[in-house]
N, C-alpha and C positions, 0 to 999 in steps of 0.2 A: 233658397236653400243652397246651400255650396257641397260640394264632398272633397273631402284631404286628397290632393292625389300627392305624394313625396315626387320631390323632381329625384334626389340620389338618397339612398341608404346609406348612413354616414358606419351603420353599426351601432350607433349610440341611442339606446333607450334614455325615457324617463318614467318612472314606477313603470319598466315595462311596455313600455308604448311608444313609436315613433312619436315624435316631436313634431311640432307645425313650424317653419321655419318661413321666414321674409319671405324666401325665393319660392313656394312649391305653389303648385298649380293648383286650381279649385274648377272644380265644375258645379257651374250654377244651373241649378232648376226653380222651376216652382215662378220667373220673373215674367207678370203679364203687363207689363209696361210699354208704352205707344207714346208715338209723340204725333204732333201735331200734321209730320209728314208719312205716318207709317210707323211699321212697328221699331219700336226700341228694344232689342233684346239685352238683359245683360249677359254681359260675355267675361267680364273679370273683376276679382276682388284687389282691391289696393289697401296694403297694411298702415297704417298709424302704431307707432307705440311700440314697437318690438322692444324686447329685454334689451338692456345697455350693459347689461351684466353679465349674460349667458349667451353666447355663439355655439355654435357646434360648424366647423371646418371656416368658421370665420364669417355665418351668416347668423346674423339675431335670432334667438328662439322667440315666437307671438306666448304674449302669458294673460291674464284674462283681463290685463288693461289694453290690452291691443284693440285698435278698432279696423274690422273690414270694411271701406267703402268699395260697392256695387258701382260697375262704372257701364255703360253703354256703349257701342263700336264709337261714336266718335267721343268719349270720357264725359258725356253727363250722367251725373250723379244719380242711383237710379235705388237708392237706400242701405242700409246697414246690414251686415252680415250676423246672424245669431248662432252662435255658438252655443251648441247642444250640450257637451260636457268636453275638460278641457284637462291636460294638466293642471294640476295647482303647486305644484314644487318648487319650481321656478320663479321666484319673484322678486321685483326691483326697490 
């Protein structure tokens, strides 16, 4: 599980709603992943896919092709990000 955090408030909604943007930060819960040395926490999501079409201050808006990969402190792959409900306005 991830939560939105905005890294800056541009001002700019969509229906309303801060936008998920390339750059913001997410905090992950819910990951009980181990490796073979100890635990693996994940620590961050890495975007795929951002809009090609839609920036706000010049960073890609995430629209519901975007994919988050879960990544581990040293970048193993530790599964996909599900997005709960999302904008739909936005699209490429």
């Amino acid at each position: 599980m991830a939560a939105h955090v905005p890294m800056s408030y541009s001002g700019e909604l969509i229906n309303g709603e801060l936008p998920m943007l390339l750059d913001d930060l997410y905090v992950v819960a819910g990951c009980a992943f181990s490796s073979p040395y100890g635990p693996s926490p994940c620590i961050r999501v890495v975007w795929t896919n951002p809009s090609v079409t839609k920036s706000i201050g010049g960073i890609p808006v995430l629209t519901n092709a975007s994919i988050g990969l879960v990544q581990s402190p040293g970048s193993a792959a530790q599964g996909v990000v599900f997005i709960a409900s999302h904008q739909t306005v936005v699209t490429d």
